[in-house]
C-alpha positions in Angstrom: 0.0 0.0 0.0 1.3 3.5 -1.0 0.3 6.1 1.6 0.5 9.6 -0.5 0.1 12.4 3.1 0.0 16.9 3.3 -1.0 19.4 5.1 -3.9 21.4 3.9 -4.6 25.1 4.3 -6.5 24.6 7.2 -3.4 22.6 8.9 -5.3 18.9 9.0 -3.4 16.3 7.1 -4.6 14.5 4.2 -4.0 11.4 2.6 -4.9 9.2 0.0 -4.0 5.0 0.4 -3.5 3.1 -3.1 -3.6 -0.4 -2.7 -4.2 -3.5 -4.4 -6.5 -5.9 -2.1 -6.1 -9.7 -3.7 -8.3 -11.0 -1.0 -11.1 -10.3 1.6 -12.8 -12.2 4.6 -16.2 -11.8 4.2 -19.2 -13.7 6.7 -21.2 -16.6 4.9 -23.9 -17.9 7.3 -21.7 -17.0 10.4 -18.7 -18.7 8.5 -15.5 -16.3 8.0 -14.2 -17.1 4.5 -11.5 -16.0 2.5 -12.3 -14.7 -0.9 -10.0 -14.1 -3.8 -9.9 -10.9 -5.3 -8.2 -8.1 -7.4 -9.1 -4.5 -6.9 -7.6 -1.5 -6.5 -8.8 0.6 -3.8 -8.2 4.3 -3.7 -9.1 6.0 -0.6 -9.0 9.9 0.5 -9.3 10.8 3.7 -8.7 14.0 6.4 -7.8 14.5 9.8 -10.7 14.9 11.7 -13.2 14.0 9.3 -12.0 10.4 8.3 -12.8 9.0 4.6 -14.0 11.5 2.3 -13.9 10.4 -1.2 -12.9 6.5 -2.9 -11.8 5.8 -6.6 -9.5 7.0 -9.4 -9.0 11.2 -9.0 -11.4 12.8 -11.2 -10.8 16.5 -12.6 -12.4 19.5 -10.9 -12.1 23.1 -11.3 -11.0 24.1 -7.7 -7.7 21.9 -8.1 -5.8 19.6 -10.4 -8.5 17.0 -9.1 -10.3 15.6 -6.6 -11.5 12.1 -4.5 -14.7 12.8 -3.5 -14.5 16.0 -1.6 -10.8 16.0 -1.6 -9.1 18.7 -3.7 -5.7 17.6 -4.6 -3.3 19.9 -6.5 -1.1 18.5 -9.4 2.1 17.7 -7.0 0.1 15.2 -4.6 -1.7 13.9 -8.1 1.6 13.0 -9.8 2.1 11.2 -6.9 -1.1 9.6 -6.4 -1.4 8.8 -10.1 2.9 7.3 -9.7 1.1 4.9 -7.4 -1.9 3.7 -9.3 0.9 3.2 -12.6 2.6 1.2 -9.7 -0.4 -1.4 -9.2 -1.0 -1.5 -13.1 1.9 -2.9 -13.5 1.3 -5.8 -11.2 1.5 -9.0 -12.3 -2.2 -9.9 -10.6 -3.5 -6.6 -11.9 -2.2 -7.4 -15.4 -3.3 -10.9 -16.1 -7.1 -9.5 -14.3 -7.3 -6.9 -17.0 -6.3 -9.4 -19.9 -8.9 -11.6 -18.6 -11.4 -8.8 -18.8 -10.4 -7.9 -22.3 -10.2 -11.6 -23.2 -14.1 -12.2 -21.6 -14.9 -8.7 -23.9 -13.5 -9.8 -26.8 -15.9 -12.8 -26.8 -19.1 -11.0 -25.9 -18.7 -9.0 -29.1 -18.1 -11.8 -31.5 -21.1 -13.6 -29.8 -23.5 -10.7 -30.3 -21.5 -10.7 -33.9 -23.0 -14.3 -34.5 -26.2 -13.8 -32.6 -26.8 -10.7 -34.8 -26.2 -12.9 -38.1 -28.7 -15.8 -37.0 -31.2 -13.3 -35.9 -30.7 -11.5 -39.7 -30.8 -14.5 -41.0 -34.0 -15.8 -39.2 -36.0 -12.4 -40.3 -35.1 -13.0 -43.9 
């Protein structure tokens, strides 16, 4: 986990966590069990307020960006966006997002072929 930290104006520190979780323990029926993941989990928080904002930094016109009501200017952003690059580049990340592109690829050539029977039907 990459732990980007500053002061803000108002002298509270921020911080926003980048790390890739690759499992969870969940509850089933009053069971703990382990459960295999891989998702990157962004989360902003403040001093005093605790967690204000999750997910990727999104533009805003107050600051370089923000995390949910987290204004972040471009220095903390190069850092936070240094660490997300940092998880992309992980082996598990990698082969999870080839897997998703693999599973796309198929679902357009099936609704290729379903699209050809169904034109082919009408005719």
């Amino acid at each position: 986990m990459k732990k980007i930290s500053w002061k803000l104006q108002s002298g509270k520190e921020a911080s926003v966590s980048v790390s890739l979780k690759l499992s969870e323990i969940v509850n089933a029926d009053g069971q703990e069990v382990e459960v295999k993941r891989c998702e990157m989990e962004i989360v902003a928080e403040v001093e005093g307020m605790g967690v204000v904002g999750h997910g990727r930094p999104v533009a805003a016109q107050e600051a370089a960006a923000k995390i949910g009501k987290l204004g972040i200017a471009q220095e903390n952003l190069d850092k936070i966006e240094s660490a997300i690059k940092e998880i992309e580049n992980d082996p598990e990340w990698i082969a999870k997002m080839a897997a998703k592109k693999a599973a796309r690829e198929q679902e357009v050539a099936y609704e290729k072929a379903s699209a050809k029977v169904r034109k082919a039907m009408n005719n």
